[in-house]
C-alpha positions as CSV (number, residue, x, y, z in Angstrom):
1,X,-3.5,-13.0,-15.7
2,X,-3.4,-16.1,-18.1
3,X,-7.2,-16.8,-20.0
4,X,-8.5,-19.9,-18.7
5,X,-7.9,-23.1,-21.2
6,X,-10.6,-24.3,-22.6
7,X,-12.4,-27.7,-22.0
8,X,-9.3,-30.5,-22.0
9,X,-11.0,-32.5,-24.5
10,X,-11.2,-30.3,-27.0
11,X,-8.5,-30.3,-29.4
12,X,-7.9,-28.1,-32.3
13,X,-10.8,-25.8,-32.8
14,X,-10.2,-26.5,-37.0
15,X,-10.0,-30.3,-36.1
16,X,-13.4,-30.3,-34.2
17,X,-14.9,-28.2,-36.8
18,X,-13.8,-31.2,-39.1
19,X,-14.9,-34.1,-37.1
20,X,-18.3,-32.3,-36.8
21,X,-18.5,-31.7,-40.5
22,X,-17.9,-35.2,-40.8
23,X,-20.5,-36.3,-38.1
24,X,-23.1,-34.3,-40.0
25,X,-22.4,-36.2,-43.5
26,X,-21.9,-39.6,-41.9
27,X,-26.0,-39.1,-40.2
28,X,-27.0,-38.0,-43.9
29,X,-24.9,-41.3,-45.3
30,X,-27.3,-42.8,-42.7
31,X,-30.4,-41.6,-44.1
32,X,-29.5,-42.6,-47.5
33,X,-28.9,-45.6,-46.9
34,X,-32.0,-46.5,-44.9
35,X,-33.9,-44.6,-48.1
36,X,-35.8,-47.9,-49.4
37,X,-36.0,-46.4,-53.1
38,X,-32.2,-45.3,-53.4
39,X,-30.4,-47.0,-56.9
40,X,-28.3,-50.0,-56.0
41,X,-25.0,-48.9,-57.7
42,X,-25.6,-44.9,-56.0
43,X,-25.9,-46.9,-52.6
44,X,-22.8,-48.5,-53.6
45,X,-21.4,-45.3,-53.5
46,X,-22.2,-44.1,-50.6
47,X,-21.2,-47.3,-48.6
48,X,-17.8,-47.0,-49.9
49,X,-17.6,-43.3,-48.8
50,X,-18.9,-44.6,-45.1
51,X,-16.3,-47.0,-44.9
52,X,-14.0,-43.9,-45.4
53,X,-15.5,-41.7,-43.3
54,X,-15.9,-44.7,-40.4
55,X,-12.2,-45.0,-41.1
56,X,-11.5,-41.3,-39.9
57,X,-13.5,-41.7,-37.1
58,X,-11.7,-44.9,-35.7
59,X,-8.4,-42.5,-36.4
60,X,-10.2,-40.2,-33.8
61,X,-11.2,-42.1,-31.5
62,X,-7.3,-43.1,-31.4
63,X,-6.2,-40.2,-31.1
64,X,-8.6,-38.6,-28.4
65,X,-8.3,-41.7,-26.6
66,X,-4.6,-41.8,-26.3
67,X,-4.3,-38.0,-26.2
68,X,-6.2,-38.0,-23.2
69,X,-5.3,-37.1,-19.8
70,X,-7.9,-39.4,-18.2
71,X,-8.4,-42.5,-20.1
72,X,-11.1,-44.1,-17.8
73,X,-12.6,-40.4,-17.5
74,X,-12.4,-40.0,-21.6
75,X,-14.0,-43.0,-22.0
76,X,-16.7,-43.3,-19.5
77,X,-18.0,-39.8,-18.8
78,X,-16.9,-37.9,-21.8
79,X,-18.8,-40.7,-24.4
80,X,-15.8,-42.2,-25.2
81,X,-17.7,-45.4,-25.2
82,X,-20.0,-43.8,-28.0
83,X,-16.9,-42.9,-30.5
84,X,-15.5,-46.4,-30.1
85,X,-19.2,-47.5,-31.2
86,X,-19.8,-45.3,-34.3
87,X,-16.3,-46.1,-35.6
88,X,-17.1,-49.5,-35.5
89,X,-18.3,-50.9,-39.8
90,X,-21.8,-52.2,-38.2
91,X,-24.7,-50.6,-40.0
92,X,-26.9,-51.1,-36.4
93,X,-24.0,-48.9,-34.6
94,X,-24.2,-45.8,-36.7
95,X,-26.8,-44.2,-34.8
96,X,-23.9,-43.3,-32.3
97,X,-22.7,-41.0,-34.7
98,X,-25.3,-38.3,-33.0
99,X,-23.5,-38.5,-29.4
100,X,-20.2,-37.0,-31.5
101,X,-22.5,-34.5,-32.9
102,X,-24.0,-33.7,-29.3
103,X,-20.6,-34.0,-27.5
104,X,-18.9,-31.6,-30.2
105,X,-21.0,-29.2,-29.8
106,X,-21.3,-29.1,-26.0
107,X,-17.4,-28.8,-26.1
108,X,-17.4,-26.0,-28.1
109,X,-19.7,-23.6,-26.6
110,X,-17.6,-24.3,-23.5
111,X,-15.3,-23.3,-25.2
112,X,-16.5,-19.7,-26.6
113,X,-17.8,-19.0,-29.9
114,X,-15.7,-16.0,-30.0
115,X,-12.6,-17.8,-29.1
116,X,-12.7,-20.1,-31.4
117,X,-13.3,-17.5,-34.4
118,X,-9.9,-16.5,-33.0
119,X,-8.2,-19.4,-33.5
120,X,-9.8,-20.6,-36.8
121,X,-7.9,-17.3,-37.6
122,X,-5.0,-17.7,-35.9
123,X,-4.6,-21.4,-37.8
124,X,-5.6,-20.3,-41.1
125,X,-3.6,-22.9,-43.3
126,X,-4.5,-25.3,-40.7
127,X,-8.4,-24.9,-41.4
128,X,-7.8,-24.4,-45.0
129,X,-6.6,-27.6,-45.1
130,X,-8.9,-29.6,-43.1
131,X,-11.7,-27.9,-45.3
132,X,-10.4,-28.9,-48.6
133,X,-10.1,-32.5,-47.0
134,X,-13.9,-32.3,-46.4
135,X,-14.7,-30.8,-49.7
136,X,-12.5,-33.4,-51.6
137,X,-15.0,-36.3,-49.2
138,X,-17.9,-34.1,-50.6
139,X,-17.0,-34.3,-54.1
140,X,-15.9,-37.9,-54.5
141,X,-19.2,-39.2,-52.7
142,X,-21.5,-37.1,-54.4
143,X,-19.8,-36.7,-57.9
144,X,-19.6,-40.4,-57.3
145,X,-23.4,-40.5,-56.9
146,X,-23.8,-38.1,-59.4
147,X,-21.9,-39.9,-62.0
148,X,-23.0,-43.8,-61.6
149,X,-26.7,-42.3,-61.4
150,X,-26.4,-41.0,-65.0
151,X,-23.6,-44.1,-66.4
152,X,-24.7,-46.9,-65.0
153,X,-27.7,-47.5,-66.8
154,X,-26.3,-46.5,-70.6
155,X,-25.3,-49.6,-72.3
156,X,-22.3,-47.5,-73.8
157,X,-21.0,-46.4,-70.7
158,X,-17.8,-47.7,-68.8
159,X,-19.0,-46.5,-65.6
160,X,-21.5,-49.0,-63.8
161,X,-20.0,-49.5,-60.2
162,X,-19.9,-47.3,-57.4
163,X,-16.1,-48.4,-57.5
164,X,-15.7,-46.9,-61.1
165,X,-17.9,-43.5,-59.7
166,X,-15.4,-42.4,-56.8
167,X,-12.6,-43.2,-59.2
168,X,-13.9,-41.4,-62.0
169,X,-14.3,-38.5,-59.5
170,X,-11.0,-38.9,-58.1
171,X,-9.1,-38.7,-61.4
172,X,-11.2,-35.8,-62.5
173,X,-10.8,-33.6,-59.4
174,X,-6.6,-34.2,-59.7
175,X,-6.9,-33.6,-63.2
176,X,-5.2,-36.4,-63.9
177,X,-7.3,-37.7,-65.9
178,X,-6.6,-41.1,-66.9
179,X,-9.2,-41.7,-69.5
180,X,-10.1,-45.1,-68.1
181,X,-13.5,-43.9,-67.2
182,X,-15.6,-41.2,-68.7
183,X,-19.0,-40.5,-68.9
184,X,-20.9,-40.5,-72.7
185,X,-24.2,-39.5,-71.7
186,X,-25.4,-35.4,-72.0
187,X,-26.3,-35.9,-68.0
188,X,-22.6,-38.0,-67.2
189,X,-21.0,-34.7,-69.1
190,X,-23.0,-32.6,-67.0
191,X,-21.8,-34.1,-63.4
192,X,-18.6,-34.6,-65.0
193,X,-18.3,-30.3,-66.2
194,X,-19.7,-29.5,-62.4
195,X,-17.3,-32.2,-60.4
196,X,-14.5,-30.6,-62.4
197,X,-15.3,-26.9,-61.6
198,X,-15.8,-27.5,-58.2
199,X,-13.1,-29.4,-57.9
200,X,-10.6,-27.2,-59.4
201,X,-12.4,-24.1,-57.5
202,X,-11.1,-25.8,-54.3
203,X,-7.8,-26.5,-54.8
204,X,-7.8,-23.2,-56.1
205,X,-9.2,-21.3,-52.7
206,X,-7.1,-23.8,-51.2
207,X,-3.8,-22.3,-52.6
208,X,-5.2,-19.1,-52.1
209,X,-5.5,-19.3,-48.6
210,X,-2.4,-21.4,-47.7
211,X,-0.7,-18.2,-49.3
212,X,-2.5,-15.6,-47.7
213,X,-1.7,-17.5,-44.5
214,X,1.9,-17.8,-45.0
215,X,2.1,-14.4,-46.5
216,X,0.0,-13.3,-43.0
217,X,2.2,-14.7,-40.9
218,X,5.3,-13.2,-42.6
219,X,4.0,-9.1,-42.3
220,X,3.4,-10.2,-38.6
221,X,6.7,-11.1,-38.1
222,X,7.6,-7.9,-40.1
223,X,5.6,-6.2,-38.1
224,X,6.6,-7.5,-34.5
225,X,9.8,-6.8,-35.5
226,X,8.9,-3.2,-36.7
227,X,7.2,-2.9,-33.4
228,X,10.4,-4.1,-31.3
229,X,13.1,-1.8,-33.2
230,X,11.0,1.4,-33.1
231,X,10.6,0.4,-29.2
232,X,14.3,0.4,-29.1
233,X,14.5,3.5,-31.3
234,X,12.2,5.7,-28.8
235,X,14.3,4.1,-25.9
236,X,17.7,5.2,-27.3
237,X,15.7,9.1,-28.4
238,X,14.5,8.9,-24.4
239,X,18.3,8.7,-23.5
240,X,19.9,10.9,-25.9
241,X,16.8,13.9,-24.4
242,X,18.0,12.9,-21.0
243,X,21.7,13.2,-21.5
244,X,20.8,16.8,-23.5
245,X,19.3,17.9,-20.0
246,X,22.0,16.5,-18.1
247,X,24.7,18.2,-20.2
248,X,23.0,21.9,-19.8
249,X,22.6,21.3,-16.3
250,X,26.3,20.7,-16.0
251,X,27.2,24.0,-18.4
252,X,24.4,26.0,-16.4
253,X,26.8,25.0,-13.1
254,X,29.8,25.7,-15.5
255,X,29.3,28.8,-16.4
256,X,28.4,30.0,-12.9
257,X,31.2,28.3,-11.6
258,X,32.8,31.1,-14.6
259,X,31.2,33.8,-13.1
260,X,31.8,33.6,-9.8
261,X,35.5,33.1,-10.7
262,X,35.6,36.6,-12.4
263,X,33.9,38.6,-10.0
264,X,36.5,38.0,-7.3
């Protein structure tokens, strides 16, 4: 008997994990930017990253939207309405943001917590790579923070927009490196040693586990096929015992045959 499908909504179980990720950072974007004491040029910062981040969730809204079996059902009774709303660039609208939180959740424990372990298994590269995606927005917001925070205030220093922060971050995470912008306080150095370890610790676990998954998949190929010729292997031993029966059977009636022949 199949195992029942899980809730049609839901797509990938690495994708969801994603968008919820993603939910979770755009409520704490939220919070920032309603802090009244934040530093203009960190808040500029974080407003670019929300633009980014409202960006994927329009792509998402898209996609479940024209993905969906239902449209009118999608949209009306499974808060369709709500994702159209948050990934909409109006500060008043973020709010909605909670309702992909809520609805993500619900969806996944109808799902099964244990099934979906199973599948973030199953799709390791896949999860790998929506997880460095997330780390990458993680890095580039707050090394971005991190960097105009120290810069922008140093008369010496080449770094004084959020503009100049992400790209700084973005440059040093690829290692390119383009020496355009670079911090020249002790602090900048600081954020700009850590953005540069973490950075090149993801791409690194990132690698890692794209091999691992490829390598994975290969032994279980290697080891379905393993599995199928030793099948084949026992079959062929099963016949080869059978036709060893059936040939002393037949030299048992032979040499009857031989006896019975001699005695008259």
């Amino acid at each position: 008997m199949a195992a029942p499908e899980g809730p049609r909504e839901l797509k990938n179980t690495s994708y969801e994990l994603f968008i919820l990720l993603l939910s979770f950072l755009s409520i704490l974007n939220l919070l920032l930017l309603l802090w009244p004491k934040i530093d203009p040029v960190v808040r500029e910062v974080v407003d670019l990253m929300d633009a980014f981040v409202t960006f994927l969730f329009m792509l998402d809204f898209l996609n479940r939207l024209f993905t969906a079996h239902s449209k009118s059902a999608y949209f009306v009774r499974n808060w369709g309405w709500a994702d159209l709303l948050a990934s909409l660039p109006f500060p008043q609208l973020k709010i909605f943001r909670i309702f992909r939180i809520v609805r993500v959740i619900r969806l996944m424990r109808e799902f099964g917590f244990e099934r979906m372990l199973k599948e973030v298994r199953d799709n390791r590269a896949g999860s790998a790579a929506y997880l460095v995606v997330f780390m990458v927005i993680l890095i580039l917001e707050f090394g971005g923070m991190g960097i105009v925070y120290a810069e922008a205030g140093n008369p010496e220093s080449n770094i004084r927009t959020g503009g100049d922060g992400v790209w700084w971050a973005f440059v040093t995470i690829t290692t390119v490196g383009y020496g355009d912008r670079y911090p020249v306080s002790h602090l900048g150095r600081f954020v700009g040693f850590l953005t540069m370890v973490v950075g090149v610790g993801t791409f690194a676990v990132f690698t890692g586990m794209l091999a691992t998954a490829f390598l994975g998949s290969s032994s279980e190929e290697e080891q379905a096929e393993a599995a199928a010729l030793q099948a084949r292997l026992d079959g062929m031993q099963r016949l080869l015992v059978d036709q060893a029966a059936a040939n002393a059977a037949v030299q048992e009636r032979l040499d009857r045959m031989e006896q019975r022949l001699k005695k008259e």
